[in-house]
N, C-alpha and C positions, 0 to 999 in steps of 0.2 A: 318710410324710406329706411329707417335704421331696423323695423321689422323685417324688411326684402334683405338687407345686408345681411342680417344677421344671420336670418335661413339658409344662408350658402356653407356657413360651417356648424351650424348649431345644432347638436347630439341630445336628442331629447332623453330623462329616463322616467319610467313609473317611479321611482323613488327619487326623481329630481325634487329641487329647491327653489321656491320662489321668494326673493328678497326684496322686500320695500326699504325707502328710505328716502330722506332727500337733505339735498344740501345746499348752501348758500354759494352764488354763483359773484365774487366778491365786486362790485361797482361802486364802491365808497368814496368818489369823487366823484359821480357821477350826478345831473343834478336834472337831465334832459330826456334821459333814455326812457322810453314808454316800459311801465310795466317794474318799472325799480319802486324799491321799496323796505323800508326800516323794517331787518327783521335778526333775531337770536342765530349768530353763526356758531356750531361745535367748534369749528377749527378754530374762530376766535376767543372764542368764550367770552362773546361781547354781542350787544346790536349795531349790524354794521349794515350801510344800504347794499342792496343785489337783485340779484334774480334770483326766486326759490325754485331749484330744478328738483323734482321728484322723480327717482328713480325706479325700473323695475328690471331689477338680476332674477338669468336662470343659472342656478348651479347642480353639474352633473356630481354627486358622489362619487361614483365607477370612476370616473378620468380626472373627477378632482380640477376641473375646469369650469369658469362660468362665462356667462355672455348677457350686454346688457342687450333687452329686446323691446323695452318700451319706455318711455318719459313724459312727463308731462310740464310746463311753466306753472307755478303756483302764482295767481295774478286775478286775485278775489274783485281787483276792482274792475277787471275787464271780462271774466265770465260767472263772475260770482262764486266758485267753486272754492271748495276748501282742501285741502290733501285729502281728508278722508276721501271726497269725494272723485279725486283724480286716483284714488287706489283703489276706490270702487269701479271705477271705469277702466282700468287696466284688466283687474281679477278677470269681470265680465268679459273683455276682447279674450281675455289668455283662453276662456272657454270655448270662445266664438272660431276660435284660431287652430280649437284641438291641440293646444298646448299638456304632455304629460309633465304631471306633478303629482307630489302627495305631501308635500308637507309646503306652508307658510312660513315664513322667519320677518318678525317688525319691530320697531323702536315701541318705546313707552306710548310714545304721542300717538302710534294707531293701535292702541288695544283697548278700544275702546267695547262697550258693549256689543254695539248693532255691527262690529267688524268682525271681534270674534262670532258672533250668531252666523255672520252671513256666509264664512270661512266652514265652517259646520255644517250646514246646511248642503254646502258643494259636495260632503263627503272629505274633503281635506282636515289635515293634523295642523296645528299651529301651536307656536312656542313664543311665547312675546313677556316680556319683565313687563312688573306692573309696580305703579309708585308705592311707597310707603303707607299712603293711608287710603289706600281701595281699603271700601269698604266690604269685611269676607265673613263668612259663617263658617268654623270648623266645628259646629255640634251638633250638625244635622237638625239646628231648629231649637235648639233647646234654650241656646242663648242668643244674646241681641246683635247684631252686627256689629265687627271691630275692627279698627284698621290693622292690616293686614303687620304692620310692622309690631303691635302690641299680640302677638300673636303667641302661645309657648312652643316648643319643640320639644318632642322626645326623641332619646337620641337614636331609636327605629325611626325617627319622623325625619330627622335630619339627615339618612341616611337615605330613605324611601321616596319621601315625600307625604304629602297627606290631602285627604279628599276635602273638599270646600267646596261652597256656593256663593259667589259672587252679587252683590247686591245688583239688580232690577234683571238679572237674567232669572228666566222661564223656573220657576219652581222646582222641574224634576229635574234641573239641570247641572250636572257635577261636573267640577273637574280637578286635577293636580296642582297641586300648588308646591313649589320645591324653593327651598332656602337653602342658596347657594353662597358660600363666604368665601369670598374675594381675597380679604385681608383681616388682620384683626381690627379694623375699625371700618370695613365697609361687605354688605352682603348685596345680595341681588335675589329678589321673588321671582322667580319665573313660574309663571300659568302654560297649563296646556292642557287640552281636551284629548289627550290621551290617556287615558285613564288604566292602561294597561303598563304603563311604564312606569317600574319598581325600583328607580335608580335615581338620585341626585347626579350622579356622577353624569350616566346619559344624557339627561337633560341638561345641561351645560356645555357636555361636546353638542348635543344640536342647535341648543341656542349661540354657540358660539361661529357657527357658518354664517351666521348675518354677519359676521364679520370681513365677509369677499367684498361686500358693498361697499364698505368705507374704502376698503382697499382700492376700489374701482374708484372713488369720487376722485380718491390722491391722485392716480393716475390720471384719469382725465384733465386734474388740472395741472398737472407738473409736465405733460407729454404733450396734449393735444390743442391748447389756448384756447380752453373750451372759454373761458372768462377774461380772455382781452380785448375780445369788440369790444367796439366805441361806437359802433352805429347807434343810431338813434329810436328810429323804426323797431317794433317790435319784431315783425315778422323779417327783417335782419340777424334780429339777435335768435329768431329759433332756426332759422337757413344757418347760422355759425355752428348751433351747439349741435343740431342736426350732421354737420359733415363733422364736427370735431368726434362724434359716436361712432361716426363710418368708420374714420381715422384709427381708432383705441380700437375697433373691431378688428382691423386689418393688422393691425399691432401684436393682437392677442396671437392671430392664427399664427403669425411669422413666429414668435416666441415660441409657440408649442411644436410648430416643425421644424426648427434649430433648435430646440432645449435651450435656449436661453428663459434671463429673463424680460420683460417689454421695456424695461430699460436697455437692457443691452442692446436692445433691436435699434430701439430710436437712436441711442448716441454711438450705436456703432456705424449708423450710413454715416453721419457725418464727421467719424474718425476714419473713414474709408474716403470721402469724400477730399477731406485734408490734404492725405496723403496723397491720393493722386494729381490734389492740384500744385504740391509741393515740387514732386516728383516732374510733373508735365504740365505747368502752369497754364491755363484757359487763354490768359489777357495776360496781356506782355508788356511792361512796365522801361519805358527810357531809364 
């Protein structure tokens, strides 16, 4: 259903973005709900009980617009499935569906080996940070594997990037490794099998459009009460976050044909609303 919504405004492009992600859908008083479950929220920076909703953003570069076009419940004890596995079953529909793309954007937690392979494999580019101590090879075999954080730079290297081999990927298989610094006491790796890309700089503005997604979680929760059911049923709580998607879609398109923002859409009905009932009150009070 939130694919059929979406297709009514959604602008595909061969250099479109697909963005993974997921976020805790927050139910910390919750003790009944099927499918809740102790897990690490970003927003909190804490483990809080929820629902793990996984996300799947498309974004257009050209219009600089994105749209969410798939989800999944992360709910191991009910289908046994893991995230990876529900971003493996998205990637696959997006093919199935003739979705254009050509680049991947994901967190730490999916860059995993067999996701980068499978991401490759499609012909797609992907850009994902990877922890501190992946274990990488920068000498082409000469020395031992090292976590990627004890790693040296030269300052062409820090500027370029440099070629590696990732431990248990396929032998002949290279890719970019770019160290990116944040601040003076924090940096960020980012991997990508593009191997024709000569820029740190680059690779930072692409890895930085995963950033539409976090953008999209706020929204959803500040806009659409994607996480204030109380029902108990599970299949309640995906009928809620199912219309609350429809909802942030129908959001999106009013924002982008008033040039607003989707804040302004939502709280301007009902500063409009006010007004009128001010103005010409509904229910008329002795």
């Amino acid at each position: 259903m939130v694919w059929e919504k979406a297709q009514e405004t959604l602008i595909l492009s061969v250099n479109g973005y697909i963005l993974f992600d997921d976020t805790v859908l927050d139910k910390n008083f919750s003790r009944q709900i099927q499918g809740v479950r102790s897990q690490y929220s970003g927003n909190e920076h804490k483990v809080i009980r929820g629902l793990g909703l996984v996300s799947c953003v498309y974004y257009n570069p050209e219009l600089e617009r994105y749209w969410v076009i798939d989800f999944r419940l992360y709910d191991p004890a009910g289908d046994g499935k893991t995230k990876l596995d529900h971003m493996h079953d998205m990637l696959a529909l997006l093919e199935h569906r003739k979705v254009l793309f050509g680049t991947v954007l994901m967190d730490t937690w999916y860059a995993t080996t067999k996701m980068m392979l499978t991401i490759a494999d499609m012909g797609k580019t992907y850009y994902c940070p990877i922890k501190a101590n992946r274990q990488v090879d920068d000498s082409n075999g000469k020395s031992p594997y090292k976590a990627a954080s004890e790693l040296t730079w030269t300052k062409e290297e820090q500027e370029k990037g440099k070629t590696v081999k990732l431990k248990k990927f396929p032998q002949d298989t290279k890719l970019k490794l770019f160290r990116v610094v944040l601040s003076t006491e924090k940096t960020e790796l980012i991997v990508s099998n593009g191997l024709s890309i000569e820029s740190t700089e680059h690779a930072q503005e692409e890895s930085a459009i995963r950033w539409h997604i976090e953008q999209y979680h706020r929204e959803i929760k500040n806009l659409t009460g994607v996480d204030e059911c109380q029902c108990r049923i599970q299949r309640s709580q995906r009928n809620n976050i199912c219309c609350a998607l429809r909802v942030w879609l129908c959001l999106n398109e009013v924002a982008c044909k008033t040039k607003q923002t989707i804040y302004q859409v939502k709280y301007g009905m009902l500063d409009a609303y006010m007004r009128q009932q001010l103005r010409a009150p509904s229910v008329a009070f002795c």
